[in-house]
DRENDO-247788 format. One record per atom (N, C-alpha, C): residue in one letter; x, y, z. Coordinates in pm, 1 decimal. Atoms other than C-alpha are relative to their C-alpha. Last residue first. Layout:
<pts>
<pt residuo="a" xx="X" yy="Y" zz="Z"/>
...
</pts>
This chain:
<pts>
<pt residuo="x" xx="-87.7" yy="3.0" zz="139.4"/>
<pt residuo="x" xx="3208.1" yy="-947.5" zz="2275.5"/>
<pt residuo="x" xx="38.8" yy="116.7" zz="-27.6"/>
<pt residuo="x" xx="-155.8" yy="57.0" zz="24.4"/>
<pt residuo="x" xx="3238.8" yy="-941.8" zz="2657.6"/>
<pt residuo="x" xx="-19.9" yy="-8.5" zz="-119.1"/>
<pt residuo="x" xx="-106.5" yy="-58.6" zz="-73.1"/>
<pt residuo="x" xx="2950.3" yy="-704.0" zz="2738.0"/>
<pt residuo="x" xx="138.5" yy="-42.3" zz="-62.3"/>
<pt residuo="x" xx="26.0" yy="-134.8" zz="60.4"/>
<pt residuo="x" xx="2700.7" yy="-870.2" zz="2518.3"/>
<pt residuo="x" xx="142.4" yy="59.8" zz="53.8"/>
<pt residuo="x" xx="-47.7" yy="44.3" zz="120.1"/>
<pt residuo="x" xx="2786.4" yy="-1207.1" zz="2779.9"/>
<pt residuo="x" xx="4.3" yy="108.8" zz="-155.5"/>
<pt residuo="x" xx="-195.3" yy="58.2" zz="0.1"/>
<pt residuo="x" xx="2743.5" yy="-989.2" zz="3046.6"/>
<pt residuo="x" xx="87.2" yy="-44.6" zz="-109.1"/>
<pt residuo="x" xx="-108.4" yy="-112.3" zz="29.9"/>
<pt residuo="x" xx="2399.6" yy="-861.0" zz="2902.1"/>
<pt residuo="x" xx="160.0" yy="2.9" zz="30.8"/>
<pt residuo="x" xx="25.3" yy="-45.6" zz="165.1"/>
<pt residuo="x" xx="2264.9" yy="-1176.7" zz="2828.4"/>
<pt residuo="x" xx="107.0" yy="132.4" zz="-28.5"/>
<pt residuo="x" xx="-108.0" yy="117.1" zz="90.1"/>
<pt residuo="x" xx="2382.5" yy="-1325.4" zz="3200.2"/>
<pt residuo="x" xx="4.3" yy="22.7" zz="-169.3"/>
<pt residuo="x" xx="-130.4" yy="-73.1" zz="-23.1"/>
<pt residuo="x" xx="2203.4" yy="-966.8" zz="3339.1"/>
<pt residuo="x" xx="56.5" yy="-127.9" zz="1.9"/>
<pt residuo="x" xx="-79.9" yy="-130.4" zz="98.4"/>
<pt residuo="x" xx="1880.2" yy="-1070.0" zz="3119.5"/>
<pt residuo="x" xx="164.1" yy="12.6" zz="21.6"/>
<pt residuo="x" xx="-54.8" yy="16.7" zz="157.7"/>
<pt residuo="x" xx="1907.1" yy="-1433.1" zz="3224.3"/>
<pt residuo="x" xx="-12.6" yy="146.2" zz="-54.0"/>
<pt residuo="x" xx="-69.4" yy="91.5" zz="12.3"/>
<pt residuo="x" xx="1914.2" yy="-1348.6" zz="3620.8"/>
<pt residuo="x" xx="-14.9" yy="23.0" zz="-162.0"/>
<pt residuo="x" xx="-99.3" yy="-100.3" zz="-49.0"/>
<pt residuo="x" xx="1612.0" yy="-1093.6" zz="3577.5"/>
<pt residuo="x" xx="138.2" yy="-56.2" zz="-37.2"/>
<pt residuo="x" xx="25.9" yy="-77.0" zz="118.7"/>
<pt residuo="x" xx="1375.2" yy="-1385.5" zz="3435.2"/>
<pt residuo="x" xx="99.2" yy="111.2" zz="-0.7"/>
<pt residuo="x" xx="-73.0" yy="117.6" zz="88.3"/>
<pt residuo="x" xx="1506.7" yy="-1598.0" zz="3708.3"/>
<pt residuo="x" xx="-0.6" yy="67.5" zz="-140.6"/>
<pt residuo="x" xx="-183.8" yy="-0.7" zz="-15.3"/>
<pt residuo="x" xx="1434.9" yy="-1318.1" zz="3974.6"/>
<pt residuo="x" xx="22.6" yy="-95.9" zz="-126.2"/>
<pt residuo="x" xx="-64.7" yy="-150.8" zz="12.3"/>
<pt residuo="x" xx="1083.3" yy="-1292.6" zz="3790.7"/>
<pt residuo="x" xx="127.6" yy="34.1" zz="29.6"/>
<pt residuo="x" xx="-65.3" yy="-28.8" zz="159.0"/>
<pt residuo="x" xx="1065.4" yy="-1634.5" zz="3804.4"/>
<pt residuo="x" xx="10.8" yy="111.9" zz="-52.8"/>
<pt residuo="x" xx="-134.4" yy="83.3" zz="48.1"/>
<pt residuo="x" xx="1095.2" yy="-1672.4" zz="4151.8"/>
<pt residuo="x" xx="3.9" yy="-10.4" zz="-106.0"/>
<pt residuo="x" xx="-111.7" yy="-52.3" zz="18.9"/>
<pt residuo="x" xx="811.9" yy="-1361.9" zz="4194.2"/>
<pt residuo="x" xx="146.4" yy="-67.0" zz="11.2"/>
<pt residuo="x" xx="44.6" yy="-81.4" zz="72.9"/>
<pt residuo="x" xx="532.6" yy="-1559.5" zz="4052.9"/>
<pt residuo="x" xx="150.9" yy="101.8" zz="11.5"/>
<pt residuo="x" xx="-48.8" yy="102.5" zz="128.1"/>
<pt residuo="x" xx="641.0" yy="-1869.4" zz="4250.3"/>
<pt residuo="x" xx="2.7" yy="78.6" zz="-100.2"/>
<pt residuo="x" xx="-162.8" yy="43.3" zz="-29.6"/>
<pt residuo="x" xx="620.8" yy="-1653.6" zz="4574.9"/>
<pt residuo="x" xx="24.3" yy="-43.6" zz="-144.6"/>
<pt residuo="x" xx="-7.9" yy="157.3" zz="-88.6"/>
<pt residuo="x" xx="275.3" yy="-1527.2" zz="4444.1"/>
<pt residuo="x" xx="121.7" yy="8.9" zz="12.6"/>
<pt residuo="x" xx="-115.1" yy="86.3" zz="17.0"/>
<pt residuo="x" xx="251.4" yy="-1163.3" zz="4337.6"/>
<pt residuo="x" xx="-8.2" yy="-119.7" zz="75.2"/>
<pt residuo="x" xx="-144.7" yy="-6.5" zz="-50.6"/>
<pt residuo="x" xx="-44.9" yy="-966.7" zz="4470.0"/>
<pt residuo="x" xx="76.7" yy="-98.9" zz="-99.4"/>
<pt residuo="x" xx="-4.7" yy="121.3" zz="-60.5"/>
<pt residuo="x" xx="-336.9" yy="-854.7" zz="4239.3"/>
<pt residuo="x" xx="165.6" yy="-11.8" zz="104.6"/>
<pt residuo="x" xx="125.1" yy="-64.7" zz="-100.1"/>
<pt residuo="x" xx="-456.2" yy="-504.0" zz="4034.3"/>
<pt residuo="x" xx="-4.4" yy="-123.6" zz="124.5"/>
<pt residuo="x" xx="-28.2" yy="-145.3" zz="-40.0"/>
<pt residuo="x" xx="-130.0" yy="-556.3" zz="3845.0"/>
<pt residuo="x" xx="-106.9" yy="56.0" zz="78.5"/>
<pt residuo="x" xx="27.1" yy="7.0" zz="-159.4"/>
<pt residuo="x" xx="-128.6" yy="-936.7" zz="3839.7"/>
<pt residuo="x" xx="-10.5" yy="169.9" zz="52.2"/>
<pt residuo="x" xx="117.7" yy="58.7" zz="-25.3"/>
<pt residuo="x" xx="-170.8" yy="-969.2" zz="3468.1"/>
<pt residuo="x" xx="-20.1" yy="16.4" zz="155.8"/>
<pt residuo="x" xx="148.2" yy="-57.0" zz="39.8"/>
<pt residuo="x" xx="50.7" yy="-680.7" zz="3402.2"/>
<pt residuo="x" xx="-139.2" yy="-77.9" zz="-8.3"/>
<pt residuo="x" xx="32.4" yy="-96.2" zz="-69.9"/>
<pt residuo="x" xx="345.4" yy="-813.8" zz="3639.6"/>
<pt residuo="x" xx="-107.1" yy="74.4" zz="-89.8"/>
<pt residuo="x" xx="85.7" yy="44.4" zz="-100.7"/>
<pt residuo="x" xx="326.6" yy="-1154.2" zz="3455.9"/>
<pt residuo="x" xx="-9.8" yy="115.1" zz="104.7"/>
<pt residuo="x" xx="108.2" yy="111.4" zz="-19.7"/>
<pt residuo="x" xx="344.0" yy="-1041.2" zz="3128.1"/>
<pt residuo="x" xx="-78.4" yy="-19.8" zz="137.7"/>
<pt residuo="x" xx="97.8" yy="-85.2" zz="29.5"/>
<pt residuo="x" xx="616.8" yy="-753.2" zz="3183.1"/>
<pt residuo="x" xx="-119.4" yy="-87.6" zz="-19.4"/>
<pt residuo="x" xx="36.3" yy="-49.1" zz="-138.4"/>
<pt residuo="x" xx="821.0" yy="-1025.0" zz="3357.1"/>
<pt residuo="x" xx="-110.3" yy="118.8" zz="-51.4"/>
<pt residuo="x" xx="101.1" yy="61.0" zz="-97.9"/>
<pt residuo="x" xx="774.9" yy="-1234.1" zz="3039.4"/>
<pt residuo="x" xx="-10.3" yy="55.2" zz="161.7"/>
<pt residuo="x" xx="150.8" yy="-28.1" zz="78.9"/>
<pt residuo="x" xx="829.5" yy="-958.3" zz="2782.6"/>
<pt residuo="x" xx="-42.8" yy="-100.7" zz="101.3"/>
<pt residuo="x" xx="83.5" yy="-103.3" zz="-51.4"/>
<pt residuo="x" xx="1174.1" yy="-877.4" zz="2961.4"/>
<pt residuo="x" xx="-149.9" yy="-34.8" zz="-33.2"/>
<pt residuo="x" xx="-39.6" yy="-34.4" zz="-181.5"/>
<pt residuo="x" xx="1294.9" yy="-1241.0" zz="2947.3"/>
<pt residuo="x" xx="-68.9" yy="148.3" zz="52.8"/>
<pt residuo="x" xx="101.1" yy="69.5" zz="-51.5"/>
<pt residuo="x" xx="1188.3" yy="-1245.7" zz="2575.9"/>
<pt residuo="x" xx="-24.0" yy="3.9" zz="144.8"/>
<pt residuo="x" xx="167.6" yy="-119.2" zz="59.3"/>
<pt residuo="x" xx="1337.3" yy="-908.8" zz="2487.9"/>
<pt residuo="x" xx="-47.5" yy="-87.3" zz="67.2"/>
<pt residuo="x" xx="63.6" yy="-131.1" zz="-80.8"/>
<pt residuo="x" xx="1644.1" yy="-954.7" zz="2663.2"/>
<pt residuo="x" xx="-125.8" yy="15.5" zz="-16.2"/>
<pt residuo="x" xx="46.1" yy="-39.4" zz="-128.6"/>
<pt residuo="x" xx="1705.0" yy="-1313.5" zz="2575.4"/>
<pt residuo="x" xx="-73.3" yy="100.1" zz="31.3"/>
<pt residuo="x" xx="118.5" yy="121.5" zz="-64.3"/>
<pt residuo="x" xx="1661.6" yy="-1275.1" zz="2225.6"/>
<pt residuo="x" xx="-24.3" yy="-41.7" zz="128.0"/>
<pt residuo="x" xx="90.2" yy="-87.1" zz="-107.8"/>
<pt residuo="x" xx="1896.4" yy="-998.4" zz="2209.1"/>
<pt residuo="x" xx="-78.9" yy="-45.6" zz="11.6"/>
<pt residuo="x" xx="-35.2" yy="-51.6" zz="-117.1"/>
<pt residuo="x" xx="2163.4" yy="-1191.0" zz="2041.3"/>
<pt residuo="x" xx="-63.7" yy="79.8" zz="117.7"/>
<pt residuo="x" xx="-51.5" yy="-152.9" zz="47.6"/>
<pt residuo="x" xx="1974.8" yy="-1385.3" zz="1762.6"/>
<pt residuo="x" xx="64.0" yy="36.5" zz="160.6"/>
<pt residuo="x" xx="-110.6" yy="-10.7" zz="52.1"/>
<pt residuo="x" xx="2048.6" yy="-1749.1" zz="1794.9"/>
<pt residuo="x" xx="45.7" yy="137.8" zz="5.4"/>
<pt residuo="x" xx="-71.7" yy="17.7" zz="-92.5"/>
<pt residuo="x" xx="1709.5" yy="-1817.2" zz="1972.5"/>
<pt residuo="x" xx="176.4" yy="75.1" zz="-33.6"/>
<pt residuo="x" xx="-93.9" yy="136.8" zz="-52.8"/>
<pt residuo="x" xx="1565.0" yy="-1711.7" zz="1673.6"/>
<pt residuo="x" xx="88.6" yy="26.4" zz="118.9"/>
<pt residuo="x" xx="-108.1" yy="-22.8" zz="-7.5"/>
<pt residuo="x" xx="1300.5" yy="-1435.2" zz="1705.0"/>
<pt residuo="x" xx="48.9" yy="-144.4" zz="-10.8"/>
<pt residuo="x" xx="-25.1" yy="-24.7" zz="159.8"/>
<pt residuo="x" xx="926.8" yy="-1528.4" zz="1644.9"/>
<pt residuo="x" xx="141.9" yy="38.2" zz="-45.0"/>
<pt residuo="x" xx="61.2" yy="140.3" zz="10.4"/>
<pt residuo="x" xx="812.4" yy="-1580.7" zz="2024.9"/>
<pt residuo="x" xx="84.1" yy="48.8" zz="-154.9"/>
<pt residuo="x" xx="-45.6" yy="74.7" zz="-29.4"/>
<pt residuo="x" xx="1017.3" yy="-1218.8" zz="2098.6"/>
<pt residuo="x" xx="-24.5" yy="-160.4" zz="-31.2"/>
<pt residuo="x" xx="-111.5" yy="-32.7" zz="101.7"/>
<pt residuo="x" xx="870.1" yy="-1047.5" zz="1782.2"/>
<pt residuo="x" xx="103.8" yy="-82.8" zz="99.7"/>
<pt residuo="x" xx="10.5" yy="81.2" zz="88.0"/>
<pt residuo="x" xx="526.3" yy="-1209.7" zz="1942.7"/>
<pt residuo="x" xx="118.4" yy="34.1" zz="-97.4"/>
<pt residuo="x" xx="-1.8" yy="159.4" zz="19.8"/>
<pt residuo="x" xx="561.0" yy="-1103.8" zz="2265.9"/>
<pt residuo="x" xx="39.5" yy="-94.7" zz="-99.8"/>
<pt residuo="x" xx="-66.4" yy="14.8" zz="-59.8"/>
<pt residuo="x" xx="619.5" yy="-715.1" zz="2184.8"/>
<pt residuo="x" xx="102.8" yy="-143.4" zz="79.6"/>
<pt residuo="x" xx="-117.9" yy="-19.0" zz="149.7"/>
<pt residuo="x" xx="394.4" yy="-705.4" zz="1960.7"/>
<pt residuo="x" xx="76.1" yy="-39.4" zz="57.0"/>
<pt residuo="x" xx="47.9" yy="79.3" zz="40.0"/>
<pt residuo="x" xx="142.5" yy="-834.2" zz="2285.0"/>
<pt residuo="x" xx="104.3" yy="-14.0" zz="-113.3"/>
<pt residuo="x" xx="-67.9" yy="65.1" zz="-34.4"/>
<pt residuo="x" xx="290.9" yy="-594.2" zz="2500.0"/>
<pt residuo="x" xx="14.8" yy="-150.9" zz="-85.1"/>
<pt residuo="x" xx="-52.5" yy="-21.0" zz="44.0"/>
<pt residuo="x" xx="96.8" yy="-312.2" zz="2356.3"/>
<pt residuo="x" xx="155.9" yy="-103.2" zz="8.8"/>
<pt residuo="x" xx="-0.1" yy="5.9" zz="162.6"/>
<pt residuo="x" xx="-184.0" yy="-479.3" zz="2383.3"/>
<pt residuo="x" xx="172.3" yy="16.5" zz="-36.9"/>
<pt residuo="x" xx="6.1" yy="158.6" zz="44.0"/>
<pt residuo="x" xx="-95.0" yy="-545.2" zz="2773.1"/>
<pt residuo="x" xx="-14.2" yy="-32.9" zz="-126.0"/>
<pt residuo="x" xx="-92.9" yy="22.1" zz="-5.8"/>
<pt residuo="x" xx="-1.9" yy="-165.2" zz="2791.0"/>
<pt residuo="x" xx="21.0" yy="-139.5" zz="-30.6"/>
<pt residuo="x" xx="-101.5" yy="-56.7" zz="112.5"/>
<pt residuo="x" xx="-283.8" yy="-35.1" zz="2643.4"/>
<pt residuo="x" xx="94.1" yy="-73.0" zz="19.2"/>
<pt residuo="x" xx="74.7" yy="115.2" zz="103.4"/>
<pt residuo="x" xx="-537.9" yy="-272.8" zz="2866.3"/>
<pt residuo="x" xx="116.3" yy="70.9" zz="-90.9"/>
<pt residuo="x" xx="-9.7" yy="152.0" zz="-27.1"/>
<pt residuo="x" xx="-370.1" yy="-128.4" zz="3176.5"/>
<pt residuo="x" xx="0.4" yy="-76.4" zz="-117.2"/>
<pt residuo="x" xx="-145.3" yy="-13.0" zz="-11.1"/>
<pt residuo="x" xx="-349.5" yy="249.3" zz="3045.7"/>
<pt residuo="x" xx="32.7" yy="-131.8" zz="33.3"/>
<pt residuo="x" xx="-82.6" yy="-55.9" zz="-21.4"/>
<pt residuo="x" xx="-763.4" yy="255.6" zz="2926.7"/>
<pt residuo="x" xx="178.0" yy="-22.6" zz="67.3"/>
<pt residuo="x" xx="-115.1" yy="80.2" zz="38.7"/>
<pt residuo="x" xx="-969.4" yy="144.6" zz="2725.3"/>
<pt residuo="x" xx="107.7" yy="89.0" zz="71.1"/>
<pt residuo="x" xx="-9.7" yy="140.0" zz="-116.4"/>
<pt residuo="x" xx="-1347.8" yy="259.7" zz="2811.0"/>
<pt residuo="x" xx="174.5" yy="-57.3" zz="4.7"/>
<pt residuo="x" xx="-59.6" yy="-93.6" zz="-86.9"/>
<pt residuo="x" xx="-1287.4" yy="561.2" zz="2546.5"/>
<pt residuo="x" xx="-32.8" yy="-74.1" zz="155.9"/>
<pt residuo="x" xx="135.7" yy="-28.1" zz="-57.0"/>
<pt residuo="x" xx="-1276.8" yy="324.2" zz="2263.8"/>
<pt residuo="x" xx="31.6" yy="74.6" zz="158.3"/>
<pt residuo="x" xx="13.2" yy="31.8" zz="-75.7"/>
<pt residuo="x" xx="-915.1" yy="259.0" zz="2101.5"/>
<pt residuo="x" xx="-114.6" yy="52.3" zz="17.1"/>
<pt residuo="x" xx="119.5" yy="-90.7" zz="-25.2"/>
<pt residuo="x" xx="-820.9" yy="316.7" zz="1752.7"/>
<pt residuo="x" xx="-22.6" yy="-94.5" zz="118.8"/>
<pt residuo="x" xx="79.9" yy="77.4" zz="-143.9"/>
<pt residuo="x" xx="-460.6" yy="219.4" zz="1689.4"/>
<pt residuo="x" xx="-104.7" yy="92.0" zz="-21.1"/>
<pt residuo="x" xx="146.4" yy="-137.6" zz="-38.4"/>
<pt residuo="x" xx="-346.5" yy="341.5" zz="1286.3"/>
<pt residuo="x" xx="-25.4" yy="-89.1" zz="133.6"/>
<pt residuo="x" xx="39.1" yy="57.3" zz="-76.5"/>
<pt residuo="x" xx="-6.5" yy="167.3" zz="1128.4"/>
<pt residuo="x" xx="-96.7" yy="112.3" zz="82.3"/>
<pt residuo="x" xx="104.1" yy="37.3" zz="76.9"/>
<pt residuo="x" xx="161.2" yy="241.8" zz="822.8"/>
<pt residuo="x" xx="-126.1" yy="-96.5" zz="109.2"/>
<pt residuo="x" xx="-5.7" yy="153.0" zz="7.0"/>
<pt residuo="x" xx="482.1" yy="291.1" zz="962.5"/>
<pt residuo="x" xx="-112.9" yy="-82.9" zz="-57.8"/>
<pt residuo="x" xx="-93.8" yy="12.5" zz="51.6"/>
<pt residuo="x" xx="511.4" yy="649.2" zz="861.5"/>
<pt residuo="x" xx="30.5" yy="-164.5" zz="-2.0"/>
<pt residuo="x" xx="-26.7" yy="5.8" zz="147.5"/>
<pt residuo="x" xx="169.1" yy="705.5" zz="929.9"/>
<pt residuo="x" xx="119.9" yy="-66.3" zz="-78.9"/>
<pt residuo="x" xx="-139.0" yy="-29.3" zz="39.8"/>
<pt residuo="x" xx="195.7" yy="619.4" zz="1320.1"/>
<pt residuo="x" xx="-16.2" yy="41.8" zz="-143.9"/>
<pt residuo="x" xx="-88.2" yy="73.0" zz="77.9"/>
<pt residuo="x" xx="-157.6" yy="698.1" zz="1418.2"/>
<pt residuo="x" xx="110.4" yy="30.7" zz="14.1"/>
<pt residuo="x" xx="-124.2" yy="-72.2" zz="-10.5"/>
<pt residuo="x" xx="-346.0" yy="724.3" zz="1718.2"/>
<pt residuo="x" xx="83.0" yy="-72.0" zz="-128.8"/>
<pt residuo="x" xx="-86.0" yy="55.5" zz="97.6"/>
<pt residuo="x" xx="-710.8" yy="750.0" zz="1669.5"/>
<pt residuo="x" xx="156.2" yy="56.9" zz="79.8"/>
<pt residuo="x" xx="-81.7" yy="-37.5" zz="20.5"/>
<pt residuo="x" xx="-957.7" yy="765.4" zz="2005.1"/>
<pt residuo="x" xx="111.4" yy="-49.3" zz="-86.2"/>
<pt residuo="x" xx="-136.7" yy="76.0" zz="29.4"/>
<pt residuo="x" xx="-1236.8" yy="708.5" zz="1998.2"/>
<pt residuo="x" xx="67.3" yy="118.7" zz="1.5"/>
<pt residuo="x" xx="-175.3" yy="-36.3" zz="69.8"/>
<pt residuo="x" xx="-1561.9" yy="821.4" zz="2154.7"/>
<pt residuo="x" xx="118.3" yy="-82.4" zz="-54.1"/>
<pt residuo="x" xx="-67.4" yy="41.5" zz="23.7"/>
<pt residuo="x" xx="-1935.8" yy="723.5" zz="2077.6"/>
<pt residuo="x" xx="157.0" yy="-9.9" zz="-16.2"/>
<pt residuo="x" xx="-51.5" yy="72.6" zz="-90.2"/>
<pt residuo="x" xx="-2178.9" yy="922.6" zz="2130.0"/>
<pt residuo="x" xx="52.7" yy="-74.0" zz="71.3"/>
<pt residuo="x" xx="85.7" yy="108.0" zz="-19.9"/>
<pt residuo="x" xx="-2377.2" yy="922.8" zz="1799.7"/>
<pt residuo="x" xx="28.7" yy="-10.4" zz="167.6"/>
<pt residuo="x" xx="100.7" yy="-52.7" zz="27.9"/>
<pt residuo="x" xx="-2208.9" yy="1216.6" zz="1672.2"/>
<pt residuo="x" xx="-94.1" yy="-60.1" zz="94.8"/>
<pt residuo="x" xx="-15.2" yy="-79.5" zz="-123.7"/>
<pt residuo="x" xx="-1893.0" yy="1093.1" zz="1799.5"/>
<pt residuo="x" xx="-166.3" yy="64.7" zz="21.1"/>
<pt residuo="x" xx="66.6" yy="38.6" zz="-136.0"/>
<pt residuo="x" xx="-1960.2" yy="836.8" zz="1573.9"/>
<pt residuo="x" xx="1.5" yy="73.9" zz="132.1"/>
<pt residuo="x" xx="161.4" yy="6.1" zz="11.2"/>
<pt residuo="x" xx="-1967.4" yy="1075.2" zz="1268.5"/>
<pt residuo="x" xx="-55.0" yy="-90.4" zz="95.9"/>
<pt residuo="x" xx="77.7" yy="-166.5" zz="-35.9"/>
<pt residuo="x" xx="-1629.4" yy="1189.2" zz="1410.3"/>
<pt residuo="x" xx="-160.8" yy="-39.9" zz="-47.2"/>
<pt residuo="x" xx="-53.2" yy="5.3" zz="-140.4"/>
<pt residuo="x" xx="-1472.9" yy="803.6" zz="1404.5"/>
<pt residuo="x" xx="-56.6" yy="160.7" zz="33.4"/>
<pt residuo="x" xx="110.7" yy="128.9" zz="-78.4"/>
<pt residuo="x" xx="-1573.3" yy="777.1" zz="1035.4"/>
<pt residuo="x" xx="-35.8" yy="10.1" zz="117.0"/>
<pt residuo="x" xx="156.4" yy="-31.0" zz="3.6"/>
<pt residuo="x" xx="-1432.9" yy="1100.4" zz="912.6"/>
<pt residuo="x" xx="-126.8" yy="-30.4" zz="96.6"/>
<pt residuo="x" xx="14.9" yy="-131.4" zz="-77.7"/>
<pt residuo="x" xx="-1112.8" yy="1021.4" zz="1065.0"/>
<pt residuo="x" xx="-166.8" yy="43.6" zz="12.1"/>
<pt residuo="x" xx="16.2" yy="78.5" zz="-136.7"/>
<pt residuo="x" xx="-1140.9" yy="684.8" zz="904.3"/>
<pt residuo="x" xx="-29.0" yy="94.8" zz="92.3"/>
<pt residuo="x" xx="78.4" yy="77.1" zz="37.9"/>
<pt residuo="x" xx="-1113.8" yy="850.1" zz="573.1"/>
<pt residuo="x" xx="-61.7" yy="-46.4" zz="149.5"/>
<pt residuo="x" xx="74.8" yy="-115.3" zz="5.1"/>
<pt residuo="x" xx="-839.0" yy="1086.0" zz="679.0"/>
<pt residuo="x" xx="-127.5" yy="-37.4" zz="-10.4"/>
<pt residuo="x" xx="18.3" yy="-33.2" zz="-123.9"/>
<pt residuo="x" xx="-648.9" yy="726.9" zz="746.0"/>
<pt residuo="x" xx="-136.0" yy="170.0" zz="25.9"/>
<pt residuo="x" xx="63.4" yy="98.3" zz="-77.9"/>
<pt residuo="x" xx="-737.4" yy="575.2" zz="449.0"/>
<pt residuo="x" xx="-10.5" yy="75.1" zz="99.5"/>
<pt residuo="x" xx="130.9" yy="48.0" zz="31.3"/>
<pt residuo="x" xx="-606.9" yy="837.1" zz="243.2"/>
<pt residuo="x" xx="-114.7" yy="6.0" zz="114.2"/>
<pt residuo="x" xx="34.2" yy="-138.6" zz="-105.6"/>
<pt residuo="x" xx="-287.9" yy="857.5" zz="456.0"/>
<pt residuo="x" xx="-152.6" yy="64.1" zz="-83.5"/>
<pt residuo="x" xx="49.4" yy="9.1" zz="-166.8"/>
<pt residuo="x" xx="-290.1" yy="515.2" zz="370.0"/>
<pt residuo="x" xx="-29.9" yy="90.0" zz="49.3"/>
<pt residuo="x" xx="116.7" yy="88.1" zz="-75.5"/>
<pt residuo="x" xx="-339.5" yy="563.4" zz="33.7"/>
<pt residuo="x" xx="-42.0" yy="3.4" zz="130.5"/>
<pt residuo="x" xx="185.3" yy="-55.4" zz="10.1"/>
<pt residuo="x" xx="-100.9" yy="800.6" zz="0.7"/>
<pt residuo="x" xx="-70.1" yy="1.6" zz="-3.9"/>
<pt residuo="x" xx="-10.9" yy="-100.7" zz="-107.1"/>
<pt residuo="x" xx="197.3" yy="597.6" zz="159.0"/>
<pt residuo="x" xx="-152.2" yy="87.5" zz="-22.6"/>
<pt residuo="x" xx="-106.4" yy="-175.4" zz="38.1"/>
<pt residuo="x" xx="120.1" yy="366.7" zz="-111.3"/>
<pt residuo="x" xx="29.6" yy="0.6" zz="171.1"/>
<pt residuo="x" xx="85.1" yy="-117.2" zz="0.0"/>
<pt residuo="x" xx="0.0" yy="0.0" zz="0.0"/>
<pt residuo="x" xx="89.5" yy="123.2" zz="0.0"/>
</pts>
C-alpha cells in the first residue's frame, strides 16, 4: 500500500470516528503514518489494557526471534516479567510468581554480560 493511500485511508477513518462521535461514541485515533499503522481505542480502554496490547507485539517479535539472535534473551525475558506483572497488576505476586521474575532478571544480566564481553 502507497503511503497516500494510507494517509487516504487514514483521513477517511477520521471522518468515520467523528460521525460516531455524533452518535456518542468516543475514539480515540493514534496513528503512526510512517509505519503504516493506525490504533483506535474506545474511550473505556484505558493504560492497563494499552499496555498489555501493547505488550502483545512485543511477545510475538520475541516468540518469532531465533534463539540465535543476540537480544533474544532480553526481549523475551523482559516480555515475560512484563506479562506476569501486568496480569497481576490489580493482584499480589505469588512466591512462585516472583521466583521467576528473579530468574527472568538473572538471564537478562547473564545476556547482558555475555554482550559485554564481545
Amino acid at each position: 500500500m502507497s503511503e497516500i493511500l494510507f494517509a487516504e485511508f487514514y483521513e477517511s477513518l477520521v471522518k468515520l470516528a467523528k460521525s460516531f462521535e455524533e452518535k456518542d461514541l468516543l475514539l480515540k485515533i493514534q496513528p503512526d503514518l510512517e509505519a503504516n499503522i493506525i490504533r483506535i481505542y474506545g474511550e473505556k480502554t484505558d493504560s492497563l489494557v494499552l499496555a498489555k496490547t501493547g505488550l502483545e507485539g512485543i511477545s510475538e517479535l520475541a516468540y518469532t526471534t531465533a534463539e540465535h539472535h543476540p537480544y533474544w534473551s532480553l526481549i523475551f525475558n523482559s516480555s515475560q516479567i512484563l506479562k506476569t506483572v501486568l496480569e497481576k497488576w490489580n493482584d499480589n505476586l505469588t512466591k512462585e510468581e516472583l521466583d521467576e521474575i528473579s530468574w527472568n532478571a538473572d538471564e537478562i544480566k547473564n545476556t547482558a554480560r555475555k554482550l559485554e564481553e564481545k
